[in-house]
N, C-alpha and C positions, 0 to 999 in steps of 0.2 A: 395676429398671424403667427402662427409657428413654423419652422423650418429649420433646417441645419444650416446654419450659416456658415457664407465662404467668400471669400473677397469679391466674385462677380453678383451675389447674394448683397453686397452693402452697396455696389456699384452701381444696381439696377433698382435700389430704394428711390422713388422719387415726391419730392414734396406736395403733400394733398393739401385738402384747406383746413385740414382739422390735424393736430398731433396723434400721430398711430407708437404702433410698438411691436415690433420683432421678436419673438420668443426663441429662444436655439436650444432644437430640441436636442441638443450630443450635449451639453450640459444645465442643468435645469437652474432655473435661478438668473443667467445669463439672456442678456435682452438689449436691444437699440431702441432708442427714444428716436423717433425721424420728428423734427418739426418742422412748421409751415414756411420756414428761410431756407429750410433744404441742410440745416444743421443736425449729423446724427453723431449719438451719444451711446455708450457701453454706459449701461447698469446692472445693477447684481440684486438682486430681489430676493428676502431673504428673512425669515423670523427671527426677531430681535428673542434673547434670554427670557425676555418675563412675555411673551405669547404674541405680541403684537406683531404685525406686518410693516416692514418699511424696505427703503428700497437704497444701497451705496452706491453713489457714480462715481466710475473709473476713469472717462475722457473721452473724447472726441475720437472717431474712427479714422481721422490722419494722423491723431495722434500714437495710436495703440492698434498693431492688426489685427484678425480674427486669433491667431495663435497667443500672444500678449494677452488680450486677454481675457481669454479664456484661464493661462496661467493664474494672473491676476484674481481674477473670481474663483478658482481654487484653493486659493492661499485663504482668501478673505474667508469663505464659507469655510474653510477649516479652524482657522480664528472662530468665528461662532460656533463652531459644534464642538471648541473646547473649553465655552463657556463665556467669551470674551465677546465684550458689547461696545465695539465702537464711540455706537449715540450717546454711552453713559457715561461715558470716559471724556467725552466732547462735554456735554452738561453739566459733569461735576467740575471740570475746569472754568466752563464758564460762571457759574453760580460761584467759586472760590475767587473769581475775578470781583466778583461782585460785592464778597461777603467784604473782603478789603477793601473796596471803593468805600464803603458804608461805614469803616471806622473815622475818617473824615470827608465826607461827600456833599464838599461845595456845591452849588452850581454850576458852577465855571468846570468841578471834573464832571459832572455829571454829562454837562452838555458834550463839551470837547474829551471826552473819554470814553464814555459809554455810548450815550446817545448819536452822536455826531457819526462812529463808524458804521452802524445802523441803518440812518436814514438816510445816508448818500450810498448806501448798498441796495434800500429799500425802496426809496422812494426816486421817482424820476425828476421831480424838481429838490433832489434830498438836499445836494449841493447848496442850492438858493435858500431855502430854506433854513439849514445852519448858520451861512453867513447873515441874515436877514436875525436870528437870535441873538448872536454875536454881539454884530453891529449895536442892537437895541437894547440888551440887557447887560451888558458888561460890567455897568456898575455895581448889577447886584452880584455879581460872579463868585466875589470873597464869602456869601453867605450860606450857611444850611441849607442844603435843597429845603429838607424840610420845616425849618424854619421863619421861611420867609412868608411873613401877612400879609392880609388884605389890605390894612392901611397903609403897608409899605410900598406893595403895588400902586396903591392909587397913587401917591405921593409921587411914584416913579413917570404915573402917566400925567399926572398935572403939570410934573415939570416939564417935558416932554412937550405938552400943547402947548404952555404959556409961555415958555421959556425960549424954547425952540421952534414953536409955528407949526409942530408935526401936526396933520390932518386927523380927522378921525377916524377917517377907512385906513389910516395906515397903521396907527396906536391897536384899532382893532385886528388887522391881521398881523400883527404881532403878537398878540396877546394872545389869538387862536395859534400860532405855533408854538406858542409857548406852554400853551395848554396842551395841547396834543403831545409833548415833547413830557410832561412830568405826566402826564395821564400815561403816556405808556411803560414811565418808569413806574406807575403803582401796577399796574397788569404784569408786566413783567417779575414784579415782586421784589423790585431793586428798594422803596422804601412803602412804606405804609398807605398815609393818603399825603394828599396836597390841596391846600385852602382856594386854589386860581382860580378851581373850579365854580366859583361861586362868585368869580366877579364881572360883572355886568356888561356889554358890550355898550360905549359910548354910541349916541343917536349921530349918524354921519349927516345933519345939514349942513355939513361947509364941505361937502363932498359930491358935489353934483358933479356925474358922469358927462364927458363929450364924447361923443361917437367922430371920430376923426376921420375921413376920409376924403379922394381927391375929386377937385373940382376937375370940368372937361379940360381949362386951359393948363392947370395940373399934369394931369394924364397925359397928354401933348407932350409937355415940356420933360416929361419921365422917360416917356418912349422916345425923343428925338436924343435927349441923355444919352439912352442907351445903346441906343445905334451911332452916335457920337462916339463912345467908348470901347465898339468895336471895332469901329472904322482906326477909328488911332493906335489900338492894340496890333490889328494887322500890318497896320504900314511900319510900325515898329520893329515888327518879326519879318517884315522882308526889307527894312534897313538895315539888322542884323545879321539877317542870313546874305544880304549883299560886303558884308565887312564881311562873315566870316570865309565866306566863297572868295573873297579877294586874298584873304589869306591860303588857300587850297585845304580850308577847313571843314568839316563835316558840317551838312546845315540844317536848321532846324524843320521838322514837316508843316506845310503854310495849312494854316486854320483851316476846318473843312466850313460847320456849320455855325459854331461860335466860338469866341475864343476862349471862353473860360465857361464857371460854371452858373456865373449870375445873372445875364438875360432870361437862361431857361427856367431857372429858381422863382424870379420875378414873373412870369409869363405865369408861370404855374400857380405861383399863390394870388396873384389878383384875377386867376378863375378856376378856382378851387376853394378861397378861403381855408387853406390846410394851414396848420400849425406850425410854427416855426422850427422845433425837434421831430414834428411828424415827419415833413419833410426831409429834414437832413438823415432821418433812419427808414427813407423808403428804398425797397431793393428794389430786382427787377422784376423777381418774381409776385412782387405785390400788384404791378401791372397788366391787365387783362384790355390788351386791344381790340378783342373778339367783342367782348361784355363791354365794350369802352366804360369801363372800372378802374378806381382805383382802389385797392383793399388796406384799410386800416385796420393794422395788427393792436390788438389789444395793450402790448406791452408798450407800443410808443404813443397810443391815447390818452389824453388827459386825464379820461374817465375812465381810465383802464376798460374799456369796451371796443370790441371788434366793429367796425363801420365799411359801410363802400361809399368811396367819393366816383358820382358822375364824369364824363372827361368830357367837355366840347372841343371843337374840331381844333382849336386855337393849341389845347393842352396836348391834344393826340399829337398834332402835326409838332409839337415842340419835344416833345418827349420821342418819337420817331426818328428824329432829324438828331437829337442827342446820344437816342443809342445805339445810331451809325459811327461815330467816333470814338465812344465808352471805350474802354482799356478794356473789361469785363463787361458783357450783358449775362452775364449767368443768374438764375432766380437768385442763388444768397448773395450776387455783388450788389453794392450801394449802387443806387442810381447818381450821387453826388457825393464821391469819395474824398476826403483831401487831397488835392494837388501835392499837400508837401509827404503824407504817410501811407497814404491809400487807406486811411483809416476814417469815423465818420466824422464828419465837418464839426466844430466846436463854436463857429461863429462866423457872419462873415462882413461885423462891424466896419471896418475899414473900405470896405469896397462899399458898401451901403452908404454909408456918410458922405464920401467921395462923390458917389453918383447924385444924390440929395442934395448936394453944393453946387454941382454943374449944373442940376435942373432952376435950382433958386426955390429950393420947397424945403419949408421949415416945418418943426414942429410934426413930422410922421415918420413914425415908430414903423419895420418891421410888422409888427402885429398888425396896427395900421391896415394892413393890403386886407388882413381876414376882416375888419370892420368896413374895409371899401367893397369888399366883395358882395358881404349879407346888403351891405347903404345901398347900391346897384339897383341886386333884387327886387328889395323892396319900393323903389324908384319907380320902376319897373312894371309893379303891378302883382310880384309875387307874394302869395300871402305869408303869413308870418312863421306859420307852422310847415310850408315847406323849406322855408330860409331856416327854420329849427332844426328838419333833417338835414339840410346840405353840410349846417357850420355842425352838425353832431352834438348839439347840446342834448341834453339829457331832461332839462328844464325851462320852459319856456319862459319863466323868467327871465333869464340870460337875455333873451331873444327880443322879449319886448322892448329893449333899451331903442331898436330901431323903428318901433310902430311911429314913431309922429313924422316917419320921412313917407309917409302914405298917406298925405292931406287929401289928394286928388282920387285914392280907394275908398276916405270915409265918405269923402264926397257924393261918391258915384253909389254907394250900399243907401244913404241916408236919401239920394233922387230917388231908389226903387218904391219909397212910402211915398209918393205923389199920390198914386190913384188911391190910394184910404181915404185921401182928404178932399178929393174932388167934389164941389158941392152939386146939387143936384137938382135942376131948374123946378 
């Protein structure tokens, strides 16, 4: 869309389901990014020195007004049209970062210097994934990225099994980020090759998978929990709003529909089966009451793919009731902001464990509710490839982990061959 833009011109942008762009026709080059959370962006579009096309962002529209910058992308586009290239001057400094990593480029810098700000920039589990290399590879840390052999590695994982008891699904997913971690230092062209590539993923029989999820007395004991934990949170806040009112003190506002953010979190993921980060970066605007949709944005999916989760009345009515009280329903607010920064939730360990002690349930993870969700299902009588769509896998393999909880579906598929076999007088 082109236009002249003006401050009621960025005001009346509103979030579609796909990311658009704003071109401003008073100076050329000059453009807003709108994406699908209702976040818009100034960029400057603009051919680099040697013919290519690329695009410099300047900031966020509350951060910079139409006038800023417009400034801003006159300055810059005059930088380029007097020969000066940004990207190269970004490039050659990073590459000179590089040339010097490489006159002594341990491991250990490789990982925590190069690699490490990277993949917690890049990746969504980048975080877990450096400490998980960390943790597992440290000993070899002292040595030559490129240096290190295959019988060293192995040496590192025997001890590792025999020594230490580590499993083999876990020896292996280490050794997969540890591959991905020097494989994209050869692509990047930080060193040459790397030998990992060619060592062999150990056979995981001591790794049989449990599908964990709750029995009915369970589920019982979960929900009485948690209505437990409200009940005592309110009477709390109107024993203190009773002190503080005896003092002639300002009092606190009494709970409307719950009192914090974790009944509705739990409602949600044991009928949804959504992801534990899905969740904590759902706005509002990913919610569609009309469609009873929930919209998974590609950035907080595991599989980086856009999805819609279904909503039952359980989810509507919970999510409803929640953003009657919300501080923010606007499309880019969190539906579950921190209490302590309005910022998005990082965990919510302590209240989870807590609750799990009062129920008397051992042994269930968080993740947990999305393997009770699909166990359900499938209970149920749903097949396996719609429980595929719901949890969003990509692969039905994933999926099959829950086929053997549908005894009573092979059952009932394997009575339809009755009459083949009926004999015939």
């Amino acid at each position: 869309m082109q236009i002249k833009i003006t401050p009621s011109v960025i005001q009346n942008l509103k979030p579609q389901e796909k990311t658009y762009r704003v071109v401003d026709t008073l100076l050329k080059g000059l453009t807003i990014i709108v994406r699908p959370t209702g976040k818009k962006t100034w960029y400057v579009d603009y051919r680099r020195p040697n013919g290519t096309r690329t695009h410099h962002m300047i900031g966020t529209t509350t951060l910079f007004t139409v006038t800023e910058a417009r400034e801003l992308a006159r300055d810059f586009l005059a930088a380029i049209a007097r020969g000066e290239d940004p990207k190269a001057e970004a490039e050659a400094e990073v590459q000179a970062q590089i040339d010097e990593q490489n006159k002594t480029l341990t491991l250990g810098k490789f990982i925590n210097e190069i690699y490490g700000p990277w993949v917690k920039e890049s990746r969504k589990t980048g975080r877990e994934t450096l400490l998980m290399i960390q943790r597992a590879f440290e000993p070899l840390f002292k040595m030559d990225v490129t240096q290190i052999t295959l019988p060293q590695l192995e040496t590192w994982r025997n001890h590792q099994k025999k020594e230490r008891g580590i499993k083999a699904s876990s020896l292996n997913r280490e050794v997969t980020a540890l591959k991905a971690a020097l494989n994209w230092g050869v692509t990047m062209e930080i060193f040459e090759k790397t030998s990992i590539a060619k060592l062999k993923p150990l056979k995981e029989v001591d790794s049989r998978k449990i599908v964990r999820y709750l029995s009915d007395d369970e589920r019982s004991r979960l929900m009485q929990a948690l209505e437990d934990r409200e009940k005592q949170m309110r009477e709390e806040r109107r024993s203190h709003n009773a002190w503080l009112k005896s003092r002639e003190l300002d009092t606190l506002p009494e709970f409307k529909h719950f009192t914090d953010h974790l009944k509705p979190m739990i409602l949600i993921s044991l009928n949804t089966g959504i992801r534990q980060n899905a969740l904590f970066s759902l706005e509002w605007g990913d919610v569609n009451f009309e469609d009873e949709t929930i919209f998974l944005r590609a950035d907080v999916d595991k599989a980086s793919k856009s999805n819609y989760i279904p909503m039952n009345d359980v989810v509507i009515d919970t999510l409803r009731r929640w953003r009657e009280q919300a501080k923010s329903a606007k499309p880019g607010a969190l539906i579950f902001p921190s209490p302590k920064n309005g910022k998005k939730i990082d965990n919510c360990r302590k209240a989870w464990e807590a609750l799990l002690k009062k129920a008397e349930i051992e042994n269930f993870r968080w993740h947990d509710m999305r393997h009770d969700f699909a166990s359900q299902l499938v209970m149920m009588g749903v097949d396996l490839n719609t429980v595929r769509e719901l949890l969003c896998h990509s692969d039905m393999k994933m999926t099959l982990r829950y086929a053997h909880l549908a005894p009573t579906v092979k059952k009932s598929a394997v009575e339809m061959l009755k009459h083949k076999h009926v004999k015939v007088a």
